[in-house]
C-alpha positions as CSV (number, residue, x, y, z in Angstrom):
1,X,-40.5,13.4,-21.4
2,X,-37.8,14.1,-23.9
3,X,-37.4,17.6,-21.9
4,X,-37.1,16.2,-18.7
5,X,-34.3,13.4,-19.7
6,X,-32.5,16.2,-21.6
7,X,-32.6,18.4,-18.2
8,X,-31.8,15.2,-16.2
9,X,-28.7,14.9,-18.4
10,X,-27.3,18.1,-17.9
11,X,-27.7,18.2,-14.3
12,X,-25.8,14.6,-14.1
13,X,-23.1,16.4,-16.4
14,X,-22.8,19.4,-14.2
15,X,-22.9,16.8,-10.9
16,X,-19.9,15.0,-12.6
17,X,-18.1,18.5,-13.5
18,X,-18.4,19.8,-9.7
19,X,-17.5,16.4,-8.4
20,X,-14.4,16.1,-10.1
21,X,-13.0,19.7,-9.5
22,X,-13.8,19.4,-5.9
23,X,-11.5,16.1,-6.3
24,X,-8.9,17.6,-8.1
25,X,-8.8,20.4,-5.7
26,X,-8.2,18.6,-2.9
27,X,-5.3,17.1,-5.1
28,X,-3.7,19.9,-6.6
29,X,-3.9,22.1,-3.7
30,X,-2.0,19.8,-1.5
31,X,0.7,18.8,-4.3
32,X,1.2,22.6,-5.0
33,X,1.6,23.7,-1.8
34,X,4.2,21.1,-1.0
35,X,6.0,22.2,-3.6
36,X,5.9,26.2,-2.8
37,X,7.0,25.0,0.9
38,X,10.2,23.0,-0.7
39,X,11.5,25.9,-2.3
40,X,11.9,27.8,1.0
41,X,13.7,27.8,4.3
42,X,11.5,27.5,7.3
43,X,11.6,26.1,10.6
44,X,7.6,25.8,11.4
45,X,4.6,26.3,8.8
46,X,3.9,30.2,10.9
47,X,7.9,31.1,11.0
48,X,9.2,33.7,8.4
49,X,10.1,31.9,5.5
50,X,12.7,31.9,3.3
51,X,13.7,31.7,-0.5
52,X,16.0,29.2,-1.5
53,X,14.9,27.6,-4.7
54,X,16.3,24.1,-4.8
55,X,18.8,24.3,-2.3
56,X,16.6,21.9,0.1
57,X,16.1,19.5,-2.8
58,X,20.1,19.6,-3.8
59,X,20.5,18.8,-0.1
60,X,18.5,16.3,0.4
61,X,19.8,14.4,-2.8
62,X,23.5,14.3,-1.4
63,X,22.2,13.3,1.5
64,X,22.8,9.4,2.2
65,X,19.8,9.4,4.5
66,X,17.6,10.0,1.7
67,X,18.7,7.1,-0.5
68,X,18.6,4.8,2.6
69,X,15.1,5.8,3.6
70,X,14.5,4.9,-0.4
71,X,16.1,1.3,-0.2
72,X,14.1,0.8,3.0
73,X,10.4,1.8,1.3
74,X,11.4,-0.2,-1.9
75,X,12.5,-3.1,0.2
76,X,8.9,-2.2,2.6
77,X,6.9,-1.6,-0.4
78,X,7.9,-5.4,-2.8
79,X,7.6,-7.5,0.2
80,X,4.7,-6.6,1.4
81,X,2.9,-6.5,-1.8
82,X,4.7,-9.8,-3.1
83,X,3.3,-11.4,0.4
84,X,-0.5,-9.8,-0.3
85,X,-0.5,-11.0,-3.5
86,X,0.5,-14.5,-2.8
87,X,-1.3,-15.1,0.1
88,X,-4.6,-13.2,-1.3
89,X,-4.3,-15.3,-4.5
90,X,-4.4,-18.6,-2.1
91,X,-7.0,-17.4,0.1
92,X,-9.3,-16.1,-2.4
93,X,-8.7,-20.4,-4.0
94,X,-9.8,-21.3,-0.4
95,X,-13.1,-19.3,-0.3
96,X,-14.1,-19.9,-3.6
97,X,-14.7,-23.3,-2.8
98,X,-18.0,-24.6,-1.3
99,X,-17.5,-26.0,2.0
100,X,-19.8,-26.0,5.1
101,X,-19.4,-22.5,7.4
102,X,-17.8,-20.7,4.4
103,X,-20.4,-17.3,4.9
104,X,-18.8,-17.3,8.7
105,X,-15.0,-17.9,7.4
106,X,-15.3,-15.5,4.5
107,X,-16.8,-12.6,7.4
108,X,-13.7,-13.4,9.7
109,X,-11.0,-13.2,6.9
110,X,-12.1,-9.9,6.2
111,X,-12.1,-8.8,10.2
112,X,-8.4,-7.8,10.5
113,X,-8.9,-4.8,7.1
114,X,-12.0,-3.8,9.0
115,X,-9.6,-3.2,12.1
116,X,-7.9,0.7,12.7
117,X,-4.6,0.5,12.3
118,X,-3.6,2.0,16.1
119,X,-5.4,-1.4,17.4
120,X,-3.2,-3.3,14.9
121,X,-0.2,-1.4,16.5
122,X,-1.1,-2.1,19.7
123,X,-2.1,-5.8,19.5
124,X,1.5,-6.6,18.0
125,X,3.1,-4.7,20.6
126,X,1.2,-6.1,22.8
127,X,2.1,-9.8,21.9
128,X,5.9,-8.7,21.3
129,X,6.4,-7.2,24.4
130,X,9.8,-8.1,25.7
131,X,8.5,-9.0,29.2
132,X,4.8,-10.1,28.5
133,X,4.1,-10.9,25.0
134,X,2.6,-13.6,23.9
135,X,4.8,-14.5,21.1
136,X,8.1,-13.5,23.1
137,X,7.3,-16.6,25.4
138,X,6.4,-18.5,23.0
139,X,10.1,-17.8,22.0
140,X,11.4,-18.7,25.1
141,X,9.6,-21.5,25.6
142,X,11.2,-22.8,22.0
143,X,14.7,-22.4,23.3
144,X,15.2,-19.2,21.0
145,X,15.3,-16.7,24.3
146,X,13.7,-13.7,24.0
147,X,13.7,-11.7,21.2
148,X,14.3,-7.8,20.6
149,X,11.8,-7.0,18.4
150,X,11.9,-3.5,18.3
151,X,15.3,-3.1,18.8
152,X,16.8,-5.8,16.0
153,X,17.1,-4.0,12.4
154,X,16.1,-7.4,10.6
155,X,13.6,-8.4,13.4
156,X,12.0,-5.0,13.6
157,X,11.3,-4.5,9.4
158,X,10.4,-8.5,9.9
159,X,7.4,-7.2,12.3
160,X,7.1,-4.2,10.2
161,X,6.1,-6.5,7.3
162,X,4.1,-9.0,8.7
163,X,1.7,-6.8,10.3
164,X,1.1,-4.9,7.0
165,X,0.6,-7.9,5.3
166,X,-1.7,-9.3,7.9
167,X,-3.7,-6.2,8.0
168,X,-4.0,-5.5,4.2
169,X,-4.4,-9.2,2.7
170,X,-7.9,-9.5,3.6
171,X,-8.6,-6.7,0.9
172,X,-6.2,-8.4,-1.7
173,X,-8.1,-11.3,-0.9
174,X,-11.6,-10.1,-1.3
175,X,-10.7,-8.2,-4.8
176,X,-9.5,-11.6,-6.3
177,X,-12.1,-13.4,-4.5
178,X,-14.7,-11.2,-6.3
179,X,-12.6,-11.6,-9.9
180,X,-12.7,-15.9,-9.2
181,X,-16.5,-15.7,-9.0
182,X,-17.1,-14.1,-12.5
183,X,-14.9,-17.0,-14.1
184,X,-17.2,-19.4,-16.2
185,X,-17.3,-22.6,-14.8
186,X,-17.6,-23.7,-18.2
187,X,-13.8,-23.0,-18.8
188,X,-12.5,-25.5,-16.3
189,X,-14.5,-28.1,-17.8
190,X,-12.7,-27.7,-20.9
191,X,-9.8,-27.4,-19.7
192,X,-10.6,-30.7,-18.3
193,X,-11.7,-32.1,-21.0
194,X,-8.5,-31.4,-22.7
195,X,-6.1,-33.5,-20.0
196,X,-5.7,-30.2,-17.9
197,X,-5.0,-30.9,-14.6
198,X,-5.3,-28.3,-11.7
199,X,-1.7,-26.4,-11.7
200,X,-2.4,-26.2,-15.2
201,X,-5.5,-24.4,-14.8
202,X,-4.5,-22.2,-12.5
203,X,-2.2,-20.9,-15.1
204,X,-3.9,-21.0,-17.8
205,X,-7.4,-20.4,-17.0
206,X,-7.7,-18.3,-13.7
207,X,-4.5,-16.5,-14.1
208,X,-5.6,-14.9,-18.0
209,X,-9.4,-14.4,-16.2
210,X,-8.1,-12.7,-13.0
211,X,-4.9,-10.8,-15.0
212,X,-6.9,-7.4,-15.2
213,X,-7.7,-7.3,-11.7
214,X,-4.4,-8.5,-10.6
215,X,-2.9,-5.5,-12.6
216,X,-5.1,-3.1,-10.7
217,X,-4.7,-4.6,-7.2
218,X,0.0,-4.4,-7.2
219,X,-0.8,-0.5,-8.9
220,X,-3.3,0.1,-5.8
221,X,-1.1,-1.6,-3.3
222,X,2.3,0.1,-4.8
223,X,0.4,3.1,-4.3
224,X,-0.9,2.4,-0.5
225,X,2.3,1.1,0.6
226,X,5.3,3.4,-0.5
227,X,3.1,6.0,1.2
228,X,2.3,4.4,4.4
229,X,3.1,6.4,7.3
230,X,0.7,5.0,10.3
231,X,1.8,1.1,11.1
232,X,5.6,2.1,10.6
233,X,5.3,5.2,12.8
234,X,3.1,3.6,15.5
235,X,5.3,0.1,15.9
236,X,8.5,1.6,15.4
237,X,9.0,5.6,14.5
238,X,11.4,4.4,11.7
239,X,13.6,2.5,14.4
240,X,15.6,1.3,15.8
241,X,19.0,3.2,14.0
242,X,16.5,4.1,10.8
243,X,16.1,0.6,9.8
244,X,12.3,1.0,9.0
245,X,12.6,4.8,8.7
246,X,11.3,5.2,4.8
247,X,10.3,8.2,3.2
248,X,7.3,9.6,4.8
249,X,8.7,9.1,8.1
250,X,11.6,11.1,6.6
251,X,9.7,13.5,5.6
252,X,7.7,13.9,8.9
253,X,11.0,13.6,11.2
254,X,12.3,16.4,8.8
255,X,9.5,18.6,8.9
256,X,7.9,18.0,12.2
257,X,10.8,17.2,14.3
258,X,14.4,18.7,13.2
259,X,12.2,22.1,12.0
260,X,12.9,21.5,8.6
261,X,10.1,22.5,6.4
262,X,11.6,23.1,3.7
263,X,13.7,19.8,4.0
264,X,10.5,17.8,4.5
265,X,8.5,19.3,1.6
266,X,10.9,18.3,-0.9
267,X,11.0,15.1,0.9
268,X,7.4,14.6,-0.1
269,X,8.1,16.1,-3.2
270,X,10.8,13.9,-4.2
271,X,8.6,11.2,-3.0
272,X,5.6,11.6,-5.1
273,X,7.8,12.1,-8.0
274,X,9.7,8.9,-7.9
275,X,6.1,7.1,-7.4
276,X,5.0,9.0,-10.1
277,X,7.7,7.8,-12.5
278,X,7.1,4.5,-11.4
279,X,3.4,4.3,-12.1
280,X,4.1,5.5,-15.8
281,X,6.9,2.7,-16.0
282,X,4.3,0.5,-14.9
283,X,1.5,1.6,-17.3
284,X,3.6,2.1,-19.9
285,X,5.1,-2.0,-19.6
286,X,1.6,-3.6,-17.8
287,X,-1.4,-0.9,-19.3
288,X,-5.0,-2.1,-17.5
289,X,-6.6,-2.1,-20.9
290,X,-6.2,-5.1,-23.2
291,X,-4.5,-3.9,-26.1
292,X,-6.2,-6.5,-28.4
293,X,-9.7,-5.6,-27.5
294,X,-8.5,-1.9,-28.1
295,X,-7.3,-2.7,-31.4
């Protein structure tokens, strides 16, 4: 018996080991080769490339096109996690309640995550339509005309946003959802006992108890959402006048489109560093492990 838990071990341990350089892998690889593309000049991925070292990165840095697309992914990336958060915190309030049809509710707020994100695209487009959309008539019918979605700066990030955040809170709002339910109940009766009334247990009972898990979900959003190509391209291909055009559309429009693989690569490049900074800032000031328990 002691044999066969021994071999079982050691086969979990080599499982683990193979897992995990197959992961990093098809990490690495990727990363590296981005970086061995920026240092050259190319116009396709099959053309004859050439050596430049970090010309394409000097150029893309003194180029004000970069620093835009920045703005506009920061900008992107707060609001749409600001407006997850929030609204994922209040759902999550809503369905932890017991209330008659809450199995059928709690299946439906999760339908929009469950979607693919070319229907998403679609069914906005569809209802902003400047000639047939639903909400474009609605518009009208308000006395506000109709609306140029797609072709407004403001108007177009607006749509930009909402439909992220209406596509992605469901998953905000399950996460906190599942971090509500392991709260004791016993917790709010003390706090009730001791004159607390319900804003003030909010903060100081189910913020503390869902802190850890709040923590995680704005590191996996920030992640998610400064690299999200496939909403921004499908609704708007960084339109209109680059307004919503942040870095990964940069970097594809660069690579993919102007022939610039090299320009493109240290697009990516750049990008990933800058996030990578930014998830050490964000360790470093907000770590996920509590540094009393560590203690």
């Amino acid at each position: 018996m002691q044999g066969f838990r021994t071999r079982s071990d050691k086969a979990l341990k080599w499982a683990f080991i193979a897992s995990l350089s197959i992961i990093l892998l098809l990490i690495l690889v990727p990363v590296f080769h981005a970086i061995q593309l920026s240092l050259f000049q190319s116009e396709s991925f099959i053309s004859n490339k050439n050596w430049v070292g970090l010309a394409n990165y000097i150029r893309i840095l003194n180029d004000v096109v970069f620093w835009r697309s920045l703005w506009v992914g920061l900008v992107f990336g707060l609001l749409t996690i600001g407006l997850q958060v929030f609204l994922g915190i209040i759902f999550a309030l809503f369905l932890d309640r017991s209330f008659p049809g809450l199995p059928i509710i709690r299946g439906i707020v999760i339908l929009p995550y469950l979607l693919p994100t070319v229907v998403v695209a679609l069914a906005f487009q569809w209802m902003l339509d400047g000639t047939l959309g639903l909400l474009t008539i609605w518009a009208e019918q308000l006395g506000f005309g109709r609306p140029s979605w797609f072709e407004n700066s403001y108007l177009a990030m607006t749509v930009v946003i909402i439909s992220s955040v209406w596509t992605w809170t469901p998953f905000v709002t399950v996460s906190f959802l599942a971090a509500l339910q392991t709260i004791p109940k016993s917790l709010y009766e003390s706090a009730k006992v001791d004159g607390a009334g319900l804003w003030s247990q909010f903060w100081h009972v189910t913020i503390p108890m869902i802190l850890p898990m709040l923590m995680v979900i704005i590191l996996l959003r920030s992640i998610w959402m400064f690299n999200k190509f496939d909403i921004v391209w499908l609704l708007t291909k960084g339109g209109p006048s680059s307004a919503t055009e942040h870095l990964p559309i940069l970097a594809y429009r660069r690579a993919f489109l102007q022939y610039d693989v090299g320009g493109g690569a240290a697009v990516a490049t750049l990008s990933f560093l800058i996030l990578s900074v930014l998830i050490l800032i964000y360790f470093y000031y907000f770590p996920l492990e509590d540094k009393e328990s560590s203690n």
